[in-house]
C-alpha positions as CSV (number, residue, x, y, z in Angstrom):
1,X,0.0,0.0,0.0
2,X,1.4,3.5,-1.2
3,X,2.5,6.0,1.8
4,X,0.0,8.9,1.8
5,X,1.0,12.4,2.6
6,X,0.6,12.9,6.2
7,X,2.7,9.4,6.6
8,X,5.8,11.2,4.3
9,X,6.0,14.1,6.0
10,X,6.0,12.0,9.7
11,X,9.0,10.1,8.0
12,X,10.5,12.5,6.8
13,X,10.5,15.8,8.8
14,X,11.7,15.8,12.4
15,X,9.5,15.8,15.7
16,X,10.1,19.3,16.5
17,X,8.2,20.7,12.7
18,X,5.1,19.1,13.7
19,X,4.9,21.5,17.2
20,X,2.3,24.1,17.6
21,X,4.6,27.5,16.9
22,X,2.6,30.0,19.7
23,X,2.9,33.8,19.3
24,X,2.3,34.9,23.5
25,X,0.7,38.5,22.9
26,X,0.3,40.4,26.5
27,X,1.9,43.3,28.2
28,X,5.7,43.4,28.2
29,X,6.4,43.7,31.7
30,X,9.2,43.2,34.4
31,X,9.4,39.6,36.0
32,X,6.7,38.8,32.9
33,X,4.1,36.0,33.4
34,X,5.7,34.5,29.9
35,X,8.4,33.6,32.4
36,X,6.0,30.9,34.0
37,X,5.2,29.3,30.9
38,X,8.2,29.3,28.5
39,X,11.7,27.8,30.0
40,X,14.9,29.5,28.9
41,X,12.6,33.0,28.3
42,X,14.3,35.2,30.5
43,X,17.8,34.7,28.2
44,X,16.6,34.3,25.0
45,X,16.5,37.4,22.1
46,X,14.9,38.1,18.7
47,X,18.0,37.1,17.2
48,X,18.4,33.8,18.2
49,X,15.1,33.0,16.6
50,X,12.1,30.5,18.1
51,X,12.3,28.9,21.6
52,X,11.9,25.0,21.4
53,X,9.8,23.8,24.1
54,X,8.4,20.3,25.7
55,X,4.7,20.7,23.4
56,X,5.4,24.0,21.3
57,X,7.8,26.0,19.9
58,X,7.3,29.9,21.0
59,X,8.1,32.3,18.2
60,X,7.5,35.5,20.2
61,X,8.3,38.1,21.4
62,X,11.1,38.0,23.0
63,X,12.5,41.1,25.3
64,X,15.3,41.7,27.4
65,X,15.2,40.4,31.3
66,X,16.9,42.8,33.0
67,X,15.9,42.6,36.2
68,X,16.5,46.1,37.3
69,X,13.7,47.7,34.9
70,X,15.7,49.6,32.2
71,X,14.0,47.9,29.8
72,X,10.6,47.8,31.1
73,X,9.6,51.3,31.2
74,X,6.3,52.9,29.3
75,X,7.0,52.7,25.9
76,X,9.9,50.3,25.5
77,X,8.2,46.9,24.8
78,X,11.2,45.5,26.7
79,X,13.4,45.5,23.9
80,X,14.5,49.5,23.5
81,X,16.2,51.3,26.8
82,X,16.3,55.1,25.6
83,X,18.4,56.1,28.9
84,X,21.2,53.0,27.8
85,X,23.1,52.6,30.9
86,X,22.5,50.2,33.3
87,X,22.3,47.5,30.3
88,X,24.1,46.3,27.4
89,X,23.2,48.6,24.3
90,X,24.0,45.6,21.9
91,X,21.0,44.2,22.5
92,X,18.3,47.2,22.2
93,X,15.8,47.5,19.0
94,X,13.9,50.6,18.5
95,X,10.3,50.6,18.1
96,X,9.9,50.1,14.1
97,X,11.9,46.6,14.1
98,X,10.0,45.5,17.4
99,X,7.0,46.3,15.7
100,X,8.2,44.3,12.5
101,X,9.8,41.7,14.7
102,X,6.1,41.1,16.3
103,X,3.9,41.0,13.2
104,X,6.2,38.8,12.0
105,X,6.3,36.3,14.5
106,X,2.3,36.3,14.9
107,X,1.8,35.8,11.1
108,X,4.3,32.3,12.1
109,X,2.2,31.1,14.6
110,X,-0.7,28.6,14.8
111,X,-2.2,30.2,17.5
112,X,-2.0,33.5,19.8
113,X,-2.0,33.3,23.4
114,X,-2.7,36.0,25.5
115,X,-2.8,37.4,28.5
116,X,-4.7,40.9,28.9
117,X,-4.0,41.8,32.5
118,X,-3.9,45.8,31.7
119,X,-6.3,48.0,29.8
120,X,-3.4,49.9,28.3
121,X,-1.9,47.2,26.0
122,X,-1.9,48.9,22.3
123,X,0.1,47.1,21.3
124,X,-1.0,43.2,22.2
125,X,-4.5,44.5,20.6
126,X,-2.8,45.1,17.2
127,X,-1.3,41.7,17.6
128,X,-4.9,40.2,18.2
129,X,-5.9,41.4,15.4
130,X,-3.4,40.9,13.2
131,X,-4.2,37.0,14.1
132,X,-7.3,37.6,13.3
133,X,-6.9,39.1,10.2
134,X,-4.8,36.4,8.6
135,X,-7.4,34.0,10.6
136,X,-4.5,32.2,13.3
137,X,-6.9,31.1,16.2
138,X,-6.5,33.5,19.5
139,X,-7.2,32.6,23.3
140,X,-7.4,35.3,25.7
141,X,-7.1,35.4,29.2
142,X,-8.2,38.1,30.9
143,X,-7.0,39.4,34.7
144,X,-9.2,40.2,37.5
145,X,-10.6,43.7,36.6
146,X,-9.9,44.1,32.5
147,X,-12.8,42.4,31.8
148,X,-16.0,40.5,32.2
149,X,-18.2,38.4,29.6
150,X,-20.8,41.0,29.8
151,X,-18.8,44.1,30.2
152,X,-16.3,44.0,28.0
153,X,-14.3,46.9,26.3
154,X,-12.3,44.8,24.6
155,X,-15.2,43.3,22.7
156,X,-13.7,44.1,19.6
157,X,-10.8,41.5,19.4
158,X,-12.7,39.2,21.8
159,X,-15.6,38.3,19.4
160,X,-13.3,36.5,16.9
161,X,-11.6,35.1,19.3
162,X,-11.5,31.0,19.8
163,X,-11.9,31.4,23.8
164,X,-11.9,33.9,26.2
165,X,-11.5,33.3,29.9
166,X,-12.0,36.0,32.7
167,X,-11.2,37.2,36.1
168,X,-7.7,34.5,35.3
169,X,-5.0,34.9,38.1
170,X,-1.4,34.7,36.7
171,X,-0.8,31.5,38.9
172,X,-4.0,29.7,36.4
173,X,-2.4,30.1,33.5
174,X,-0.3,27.7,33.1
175,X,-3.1,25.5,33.6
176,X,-5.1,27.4,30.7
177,X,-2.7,27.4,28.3
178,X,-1.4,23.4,28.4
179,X,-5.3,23.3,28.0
180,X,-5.4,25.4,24.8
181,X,-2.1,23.4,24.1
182,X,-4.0,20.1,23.9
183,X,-6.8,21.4,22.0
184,X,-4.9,22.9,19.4
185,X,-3.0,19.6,19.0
């Protein structure tokens, strides 16, 4: 009997192309909850391309750790330190190639996870969309406060979404996402 496709490409291409490639859209912030669900986060950069996980493969974003803030002020997405002082200045994009760098990545992905657990995130709202827009499932999570199924100014971006949870506390989602991790499998 003749191999169909599906059995050539599990011959042929490794383990590691078959894994879900998730885009994690949220608020850049110091000691980020990305750090809970992707190992190896906190020193990993643009540059060195996706993060191979146990299940996924993230492809974004990635920011700078420093754990002394420079890089997590308003306006820096973690990844541009206008002062350049306290950290390395080797590693600092300005905002056009973060910008790039992101709507790359989420047009990569096979899903968007997100975390929503500040009304002021511009930015993770044009990422949303931008999934939605080239039709890449989303998930949102939203914290205590941002949101509610019934008042909900982020309606917009919800709507299209694949699932939204509310009132989510950092600490659940870990559990949320290896949920949305098995569906999505």
């Amino acid at each position: 009997m003749k191999p169909n496709a599906k059995e050539l490409h599990n011959d042929f291409i490794p383990e590691i192309s078959r894994l879900p490639h998730v885009y994690f859209a949220g608020k850049i912030q110091q000691n980020c909850w990305r750090h809970t669900l992707i190992e190896g986060l906190r020193d990993h950069h643009w540059r060195l391309g996706p993060l191979v996980q146990q299940g996924f493969i993230c492809v974004g974003p990635f920011f700078i750790s420093c754990d002394h803030g420079c890089y997590h002020k308003q306006n820096t997405h973690g990844t541009s330190n206008p002062q350049l002082g306290a950290c390395p200045p080797d590693i600092d994009y300005g905002p056009p190639q973060v910008a790039d760098l992101c709507r790359n990545t989420v047009a990569q992905a096979d899903f968007v996870f997100c975390f929503i657990n500040s009304k002021t995130c511009y930015g993770t709202i044009a990422e949303i969309e931008r999934a939605h827009v080239l039709r890449i499932p989303v998930v949102i999570a939203f914290a205590s406060g941002i949101a509610k199924p019934r008042k909900n100014d982020f309606w917009f971006v919800t709507q299209p979404a694949m699932k939204a949870y509310f009132n989510v506390t950092q600490a659940q989602l870990p559990k949320i996402f290896q949920l949305t991790l098995q569906e999505m499998s």
